[in-house]
C-alpha positions in Angstrom: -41.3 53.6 31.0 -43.3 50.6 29.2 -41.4 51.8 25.9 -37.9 51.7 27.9 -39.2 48.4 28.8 -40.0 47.2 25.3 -37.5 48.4 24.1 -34.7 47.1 26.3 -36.3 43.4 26.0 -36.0 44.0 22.0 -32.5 44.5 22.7 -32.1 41.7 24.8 -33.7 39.7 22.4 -31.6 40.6 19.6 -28.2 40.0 21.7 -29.5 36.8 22.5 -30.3 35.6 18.9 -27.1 37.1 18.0 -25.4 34.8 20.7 -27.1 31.8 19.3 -26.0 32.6 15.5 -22.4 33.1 16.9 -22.6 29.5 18.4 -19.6 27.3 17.7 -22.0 24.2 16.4 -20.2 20.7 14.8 -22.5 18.6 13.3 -21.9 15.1 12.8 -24.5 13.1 10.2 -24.3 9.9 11.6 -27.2 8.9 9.1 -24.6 9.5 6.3 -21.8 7.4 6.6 -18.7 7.5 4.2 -15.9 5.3 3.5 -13.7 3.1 6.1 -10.6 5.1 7.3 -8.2 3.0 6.4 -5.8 2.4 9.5 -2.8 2.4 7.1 -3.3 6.6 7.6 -1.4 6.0 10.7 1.6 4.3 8.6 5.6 5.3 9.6 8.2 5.8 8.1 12.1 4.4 9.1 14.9 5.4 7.2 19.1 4.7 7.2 18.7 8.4 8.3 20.9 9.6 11.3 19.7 7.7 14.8 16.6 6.6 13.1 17.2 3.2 12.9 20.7 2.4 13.9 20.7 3.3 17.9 17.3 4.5 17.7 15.8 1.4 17.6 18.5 -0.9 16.6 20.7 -1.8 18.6 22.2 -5.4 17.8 21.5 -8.8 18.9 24.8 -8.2 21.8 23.9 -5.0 22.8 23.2 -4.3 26.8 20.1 -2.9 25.9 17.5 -4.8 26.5 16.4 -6.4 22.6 14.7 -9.2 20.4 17.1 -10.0 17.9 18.4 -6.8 17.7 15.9 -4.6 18.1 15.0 -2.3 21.0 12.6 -4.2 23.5 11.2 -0.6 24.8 11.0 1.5 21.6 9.2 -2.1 20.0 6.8 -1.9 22.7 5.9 1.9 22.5 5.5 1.3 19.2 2.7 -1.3 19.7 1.1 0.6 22.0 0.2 3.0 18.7 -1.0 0.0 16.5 1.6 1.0 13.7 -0.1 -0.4 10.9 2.6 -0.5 8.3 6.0 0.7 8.3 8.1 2.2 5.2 11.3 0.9 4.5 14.8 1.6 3.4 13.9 5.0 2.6 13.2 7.9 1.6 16.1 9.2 -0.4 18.7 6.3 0.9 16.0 3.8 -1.0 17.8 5.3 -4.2 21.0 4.4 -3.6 20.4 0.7 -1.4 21.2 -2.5 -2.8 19.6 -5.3 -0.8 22.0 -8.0 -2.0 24.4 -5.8 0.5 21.9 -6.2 3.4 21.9 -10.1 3.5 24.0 -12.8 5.0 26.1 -12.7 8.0 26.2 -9.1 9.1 29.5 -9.3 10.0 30.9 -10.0 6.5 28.2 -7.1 5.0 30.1 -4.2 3.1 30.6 -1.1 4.7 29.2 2.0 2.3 28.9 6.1 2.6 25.6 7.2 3.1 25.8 9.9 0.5 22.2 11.4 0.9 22.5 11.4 4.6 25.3 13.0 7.0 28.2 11.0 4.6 28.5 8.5 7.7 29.5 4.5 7.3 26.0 2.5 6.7 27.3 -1.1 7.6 24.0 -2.7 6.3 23.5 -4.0 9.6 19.6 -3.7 9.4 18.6 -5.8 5.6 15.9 -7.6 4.8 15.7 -10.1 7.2 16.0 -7.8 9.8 13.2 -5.3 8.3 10.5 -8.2 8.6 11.6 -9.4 11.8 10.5 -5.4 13.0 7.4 -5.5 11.3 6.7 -8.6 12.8 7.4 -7.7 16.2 5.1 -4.4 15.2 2.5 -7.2 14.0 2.6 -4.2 11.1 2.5 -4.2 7.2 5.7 -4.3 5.4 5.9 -1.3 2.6 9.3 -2.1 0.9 10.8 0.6 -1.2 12.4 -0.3 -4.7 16.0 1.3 -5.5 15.1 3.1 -9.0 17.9 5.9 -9.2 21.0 3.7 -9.0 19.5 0.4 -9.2 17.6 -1.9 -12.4 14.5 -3.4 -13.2 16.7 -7.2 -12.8 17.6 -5.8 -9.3 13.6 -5.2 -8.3 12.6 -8.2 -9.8 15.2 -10.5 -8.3 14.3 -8.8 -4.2 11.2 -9.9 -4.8 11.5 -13.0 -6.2 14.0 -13.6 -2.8 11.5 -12.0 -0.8 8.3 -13.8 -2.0 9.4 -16.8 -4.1 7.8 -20.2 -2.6 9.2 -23.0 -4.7 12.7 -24.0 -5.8 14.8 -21.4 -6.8 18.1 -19.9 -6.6 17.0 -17.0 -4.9 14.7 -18.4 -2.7 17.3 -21.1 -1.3 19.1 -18.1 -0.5 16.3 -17.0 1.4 16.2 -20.0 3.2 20.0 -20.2 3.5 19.9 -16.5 5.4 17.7 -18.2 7.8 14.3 -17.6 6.4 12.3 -21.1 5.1 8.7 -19.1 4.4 8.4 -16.2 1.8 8.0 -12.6 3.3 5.0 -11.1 3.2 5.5 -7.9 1.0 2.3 -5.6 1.3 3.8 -2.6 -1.0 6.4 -2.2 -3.1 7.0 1.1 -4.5 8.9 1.8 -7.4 11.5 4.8 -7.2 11.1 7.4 -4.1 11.0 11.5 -5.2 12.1 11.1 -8.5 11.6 14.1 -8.8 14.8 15.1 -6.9 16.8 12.8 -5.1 15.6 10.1 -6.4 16.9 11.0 -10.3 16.1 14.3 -11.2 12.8 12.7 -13.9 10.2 14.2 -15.7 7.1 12.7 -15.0 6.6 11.3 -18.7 10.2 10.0 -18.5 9.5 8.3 -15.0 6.1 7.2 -16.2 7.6 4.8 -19.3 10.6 4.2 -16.6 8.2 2.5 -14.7 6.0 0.8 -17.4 9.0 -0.8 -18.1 10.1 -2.0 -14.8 6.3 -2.5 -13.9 6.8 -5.4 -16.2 9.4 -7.4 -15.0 8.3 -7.3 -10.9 6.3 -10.5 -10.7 5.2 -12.9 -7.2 2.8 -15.5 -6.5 -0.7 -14.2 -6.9 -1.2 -15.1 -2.9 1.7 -12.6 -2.4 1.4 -9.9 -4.5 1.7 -6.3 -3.4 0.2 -3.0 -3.8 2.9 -1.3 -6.2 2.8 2.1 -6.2 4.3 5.1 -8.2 6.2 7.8 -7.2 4.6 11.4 -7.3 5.1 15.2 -7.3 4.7 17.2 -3.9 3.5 19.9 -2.1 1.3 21.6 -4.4 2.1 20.1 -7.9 -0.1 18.1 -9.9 1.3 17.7 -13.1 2.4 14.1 -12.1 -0.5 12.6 -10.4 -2.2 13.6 -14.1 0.9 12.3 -16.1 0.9 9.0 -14.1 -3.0 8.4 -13.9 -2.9 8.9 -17.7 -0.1 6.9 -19.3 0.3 3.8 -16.6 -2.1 1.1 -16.8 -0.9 -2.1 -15.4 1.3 -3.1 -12.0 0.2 0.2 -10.6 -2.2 0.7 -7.7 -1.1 4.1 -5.9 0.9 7.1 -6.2 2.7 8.7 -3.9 2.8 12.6 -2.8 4.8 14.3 -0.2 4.1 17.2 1.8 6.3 18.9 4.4 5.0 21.9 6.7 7.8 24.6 7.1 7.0 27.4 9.4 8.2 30.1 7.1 6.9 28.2 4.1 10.5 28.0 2.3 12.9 25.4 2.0 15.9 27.8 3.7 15.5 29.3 6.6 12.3 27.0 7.7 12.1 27.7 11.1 13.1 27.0 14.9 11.6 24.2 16.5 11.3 25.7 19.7 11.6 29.3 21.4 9.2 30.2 18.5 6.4 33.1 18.6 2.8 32.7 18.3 3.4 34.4 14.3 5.3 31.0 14.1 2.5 29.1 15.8 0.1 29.9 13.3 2.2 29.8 10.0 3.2 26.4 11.1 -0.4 25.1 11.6 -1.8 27.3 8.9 0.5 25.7 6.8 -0.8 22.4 7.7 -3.5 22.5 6.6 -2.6 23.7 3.1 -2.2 19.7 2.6 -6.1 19.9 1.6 -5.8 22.1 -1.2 -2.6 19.7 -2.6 -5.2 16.4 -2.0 -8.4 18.2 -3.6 -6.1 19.0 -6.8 -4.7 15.8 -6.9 -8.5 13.8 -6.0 -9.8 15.7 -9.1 -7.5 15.1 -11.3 -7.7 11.4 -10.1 -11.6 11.8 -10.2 -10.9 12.4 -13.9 -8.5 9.7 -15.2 -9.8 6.9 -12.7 -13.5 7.3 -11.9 -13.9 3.7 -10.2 -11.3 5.1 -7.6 -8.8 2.0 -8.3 -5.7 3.9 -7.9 -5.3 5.3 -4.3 -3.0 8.9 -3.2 -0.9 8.0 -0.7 0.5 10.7 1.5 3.8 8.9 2.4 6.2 11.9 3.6 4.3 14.2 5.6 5.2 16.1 9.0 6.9 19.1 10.3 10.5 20.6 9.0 12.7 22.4 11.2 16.2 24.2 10.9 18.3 21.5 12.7 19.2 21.4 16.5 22.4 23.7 16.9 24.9 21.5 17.0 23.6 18.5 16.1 24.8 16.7 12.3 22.5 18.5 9.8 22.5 15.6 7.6 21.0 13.5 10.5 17.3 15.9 10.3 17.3 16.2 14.3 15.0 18.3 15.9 12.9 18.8 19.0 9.1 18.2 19.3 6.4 20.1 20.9 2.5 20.5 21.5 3.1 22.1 18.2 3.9 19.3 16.4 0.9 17.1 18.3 -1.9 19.6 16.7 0.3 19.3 13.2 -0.2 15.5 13.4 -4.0 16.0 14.6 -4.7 18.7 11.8 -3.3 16.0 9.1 -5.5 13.1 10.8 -8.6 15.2 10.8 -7.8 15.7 6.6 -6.8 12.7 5.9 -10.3 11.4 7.1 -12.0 13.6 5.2 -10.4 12.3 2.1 -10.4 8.8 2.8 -12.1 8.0 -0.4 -8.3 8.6 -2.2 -6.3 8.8 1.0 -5.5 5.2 2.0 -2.0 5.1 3.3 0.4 8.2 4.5 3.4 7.8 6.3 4.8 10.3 9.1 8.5 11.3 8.6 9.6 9.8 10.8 9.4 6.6 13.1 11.9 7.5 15.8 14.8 10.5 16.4 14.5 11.7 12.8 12.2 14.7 11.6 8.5 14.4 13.6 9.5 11.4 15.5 7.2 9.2 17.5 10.2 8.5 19.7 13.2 10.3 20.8 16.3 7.9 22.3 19.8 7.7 23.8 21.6 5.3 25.1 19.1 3.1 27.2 16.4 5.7 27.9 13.3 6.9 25.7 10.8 9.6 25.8 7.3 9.8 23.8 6.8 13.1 22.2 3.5 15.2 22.1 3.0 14.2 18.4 3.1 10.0 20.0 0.5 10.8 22.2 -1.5 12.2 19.2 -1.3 9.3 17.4 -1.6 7.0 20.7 -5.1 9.2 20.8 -6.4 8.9 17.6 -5.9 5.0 17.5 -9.5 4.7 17.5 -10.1 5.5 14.2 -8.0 3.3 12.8 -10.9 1.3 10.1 -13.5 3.2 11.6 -16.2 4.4 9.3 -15.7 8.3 8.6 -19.0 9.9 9.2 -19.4 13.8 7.8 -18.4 16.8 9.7 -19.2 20.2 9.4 -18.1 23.4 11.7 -21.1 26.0 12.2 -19.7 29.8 12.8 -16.1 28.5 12.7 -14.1 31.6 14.1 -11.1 32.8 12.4 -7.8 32.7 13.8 -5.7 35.4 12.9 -2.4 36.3 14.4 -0.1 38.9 11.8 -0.4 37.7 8.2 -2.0 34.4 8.8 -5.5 33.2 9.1 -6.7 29.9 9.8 -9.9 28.3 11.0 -10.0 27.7 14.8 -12.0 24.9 15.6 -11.0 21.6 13.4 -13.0 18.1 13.5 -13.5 14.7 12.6 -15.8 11.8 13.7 -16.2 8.1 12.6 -17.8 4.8 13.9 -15.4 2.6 15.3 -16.3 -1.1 14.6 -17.8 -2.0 18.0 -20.4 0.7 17.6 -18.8 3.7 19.2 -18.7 6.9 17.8 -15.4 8.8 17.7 -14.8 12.5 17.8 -12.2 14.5 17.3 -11.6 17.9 17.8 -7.8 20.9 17.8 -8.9 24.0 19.3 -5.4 26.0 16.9 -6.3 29.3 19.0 -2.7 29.1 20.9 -4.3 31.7 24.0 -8.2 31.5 23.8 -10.5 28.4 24.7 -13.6 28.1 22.6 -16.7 26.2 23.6 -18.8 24.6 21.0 -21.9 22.6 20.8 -21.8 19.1 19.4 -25.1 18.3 17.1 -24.9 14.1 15.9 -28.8 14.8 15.1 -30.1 12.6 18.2 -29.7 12.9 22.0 -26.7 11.6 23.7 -25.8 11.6 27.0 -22.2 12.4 27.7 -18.7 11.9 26.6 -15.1 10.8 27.4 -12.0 10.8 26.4 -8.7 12.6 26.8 -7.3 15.9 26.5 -3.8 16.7 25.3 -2.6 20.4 26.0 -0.1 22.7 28.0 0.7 26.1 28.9 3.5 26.7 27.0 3.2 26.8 22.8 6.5 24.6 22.5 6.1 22.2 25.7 7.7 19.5 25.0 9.2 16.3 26.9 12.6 15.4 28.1 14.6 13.2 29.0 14.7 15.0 32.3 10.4 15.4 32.4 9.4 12.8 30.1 6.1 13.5 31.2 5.7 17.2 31.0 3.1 16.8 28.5 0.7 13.7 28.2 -3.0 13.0 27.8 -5.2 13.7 30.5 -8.8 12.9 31.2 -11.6 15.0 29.8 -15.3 14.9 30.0 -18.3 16.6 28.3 -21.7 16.9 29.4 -25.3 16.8 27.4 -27.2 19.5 27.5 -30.6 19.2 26.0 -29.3 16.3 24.0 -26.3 18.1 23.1 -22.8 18.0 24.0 -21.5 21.2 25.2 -17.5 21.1 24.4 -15.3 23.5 26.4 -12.1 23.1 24.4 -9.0 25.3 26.0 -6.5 27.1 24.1 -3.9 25.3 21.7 -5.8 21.8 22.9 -6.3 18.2 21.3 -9.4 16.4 22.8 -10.5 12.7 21.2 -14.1 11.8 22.6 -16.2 8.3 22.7 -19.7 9.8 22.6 -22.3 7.8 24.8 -25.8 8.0 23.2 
């Protein structure tokens, strides 16, 4: 019997330390602190795409909608409530084809052009220049301006900025003032070409990288008004131009720019519904996601290489979810629905993007309102915030907070047909006021994990908020534009450390009381 005994305690034993080894444990080094996330990682994106701008959000100075010069009082003030940072502006593809002499004046006497890249629908030019800063500073955001490369000239660049920044006398600038606008703009960035790889002229990267040496040349401001200018790059997984670019441009260069779109299916055709989808779809999508690492590692060493006093920054400037387009809708217009899925898409990026924010100092979410991942969805006089808002809303605290290094302990693997993923993903920083942020995506779309939280001293509790639902593709409408918001959420210390119970398919964002 005292054998059974010993015996049966050995077991016990050995069941116990296996349970302690198979302990979901993040660790925070709050001793170690890396560099500032820089809040432009929350940037948007607005293009002359569909409903994005025109109906979306503007709506024009006579409209019965309630608006500020034009633009929506209610989608202005959701907006806010994010802290939008900086916004992107005219585009996207349509930058390649917009002439901004065509966007100034009375709008009324405007011309009226095809938008070629976008549905083929009238673009009246309602929404220039003056209009674009007036939005960004209702948003109390940073203006990126993008320069027209593809069908435009190193004179046309050169002369928008001279009207946007000039301070003096000049032509240009009295026709700044003349438009109704005495003080220069503030231009933050100024990008030269979009994608020109594709739409944006079909380049190789050494014929884009003298292209813009050339032009580089010519776009001059005061020195109190000078932007960020920054190159265009490859995307998803290519390289070859972040090393052509690093190499051969020296001088009015500060940035390139990379894009990164998650499909479901991976492919360009046949990507993927946006709702009705399977839990196979789930987890391509989200495995997908975080594919983006592997494209910012390649591109960070490469960097690491040609620019070891990090000077140039990788800004992530297109990224978010692409769906097959809602039936019925214009498939030039890039409409589609969004879901709890898309909310621990946008979550995955943050928590990479943090990692990375050595390189990573600006990315832009395609896009602002009704167009791709939208913050925003609109019609008529009514608005709903979608689950990929409220993941933003929740992750405004770590907007220039100080990244601190995370790493997942026995990180269970999430497998679901032919796709693997990690489960449990994290991030944590230390907000300016002293509180540390953390935030955690449970991907597992049907089984809650618990975890232990280790910041290598003893704290007492947490809160924060909790964004989930019981259905993969919840989503809100205009009908129950609530269905799916952030709730309340609490963890509690035990021994010093936070015991996490995260549900399935969940976003949780804590403020950690020590």
């Amino acid at each position: 019997m005292k054998k059974q005994l010993l015996a049966l305690a050995a077991g016990l034993a050995l069941s116990a330390a296996a349970f302690a080894t198979d302990e979901i444990k993040v660790v925070v080094d709050a001793a170690k602190p890396g560099p500032v996330i820089n809040k432009n990682i929350y940037g948007q994106f607005a293009e002359h795409l569909g409903t994005g701008i025109y109906e979306g959000i503007w709506v024009g100075p006579d409209s019965k909608i309630p608006n500020v010069r034009g633009w929506r009082k209610d989608v202005v003030g959701a907006l806010k409530n994010l802290k939008v940072p900086l916004v992107r502006w005219p585009g996207g593809c349509f930058a390649d084809e917009y002439h901004w002499r065509e966007g100034i004046g009375p709008r009324n006497k405007r011309p009226v052009k095809v938008n070629t890249h976008w549905g083929g629908v009238p673009e009246n030019n309602a929404v220039g220049t003056h209009e674009f800063f007036d939005l960004v500073e209702q948003l109390g955001a940073e203006a990126y301006v993008n320069g027209n490369l593809g069908t435009g000239s190193a004179q046309e660049m050169a002369e928008w900025l001279e009207y946007m920044t000039a301070e003096g006398k000049s032509t240009l600038a009295d026709l700044r003032r003349k438009n109704g606008r005495d003080k220069p703009f503030r231009v933050h960035y100024f990008a030269i070409g979009n994608e020109t790889w594709g739409c944006g002229g079909n380049m190789r990267p050494e014929y884009y990288a003298d292209l813009y040496r050339q032009v580089a040349t010519f776009l001059k401001t005061p020195a109190n008004n000078r932007p960020l200018f920054i190159a265009s790059g490859g995307n998803d997984q290519d390289t070859k131009w972040t090393e052509v670019l690093s190499k051969n441009i020296r001088w009015n260069f500060d940035a390139i720019a990379h894009h990164y779109y998650t499909f479901p299916s991976g492919k360009w055709e046949g990507k993927g519904p946006a709702v009705g989808f399977g839990e196979d779809q789930w987890i391509s999508t989200l495995a997908n996601t975080l594919k983006i690492e592997q494209t910012i590692v390649k591109n960070k060493a490469i960097l690491d290489q040609n620019d070891p006093k990090k000077r140039l920054a990788l800004y992530m400037d297109e990224w978010g979810s692409w769906y097959d387009p809602e039936p019925g809708s214009n498939p030039g217009f890039l409409v589609q629905r969004n879901t709890l899925r898309d909310a621990l898409l946008a979550a995955l990026h943050f928590n990479v993007f943090h990692a990375h924010a050595d390189r990573v100092r600006m990315s832009n979410i395609a896009q602002m309102v009704n167009v791709l991942q939208a913050m925003i969805i609109t019609t008529k006089d009514q608005l709903i915030l979608t689950p990929t808002y409220h993941a933003f809303e929740m992750y405004t605290p770590f907007q220039d907070a100080t990244s601190l290094p995370v790493t997942v302990q026995n990180n269970p693997t999430y497998s679901v047909a032919a796709h693997s993923m990690p489960t449990i993903s994290a991030t944590a920083a230390l907000a300016k006021d002293g509180k540390l942020w953390v935030g955690l995506v449970n991907a597992d779309a049907t089984k809650p994990q618990e975890l232990t939280l280790d910041l290598g001293a003893a704290v007492k509790s947490a809160k924060g908020r909790i964004l989930t639902a019981a259905a993969m593709d919840a989503e809100n409408s205009f009908k129950a534009p609530n269905a799916i918001k952030p709730e309340p959420f609490e963890a509690q210390a035990v021994n010093g450390k936070l015991v996490v119970k995260l549900p399935a398919k969940a976003i949780v964002v804590l403020a950690v009381e020590r």
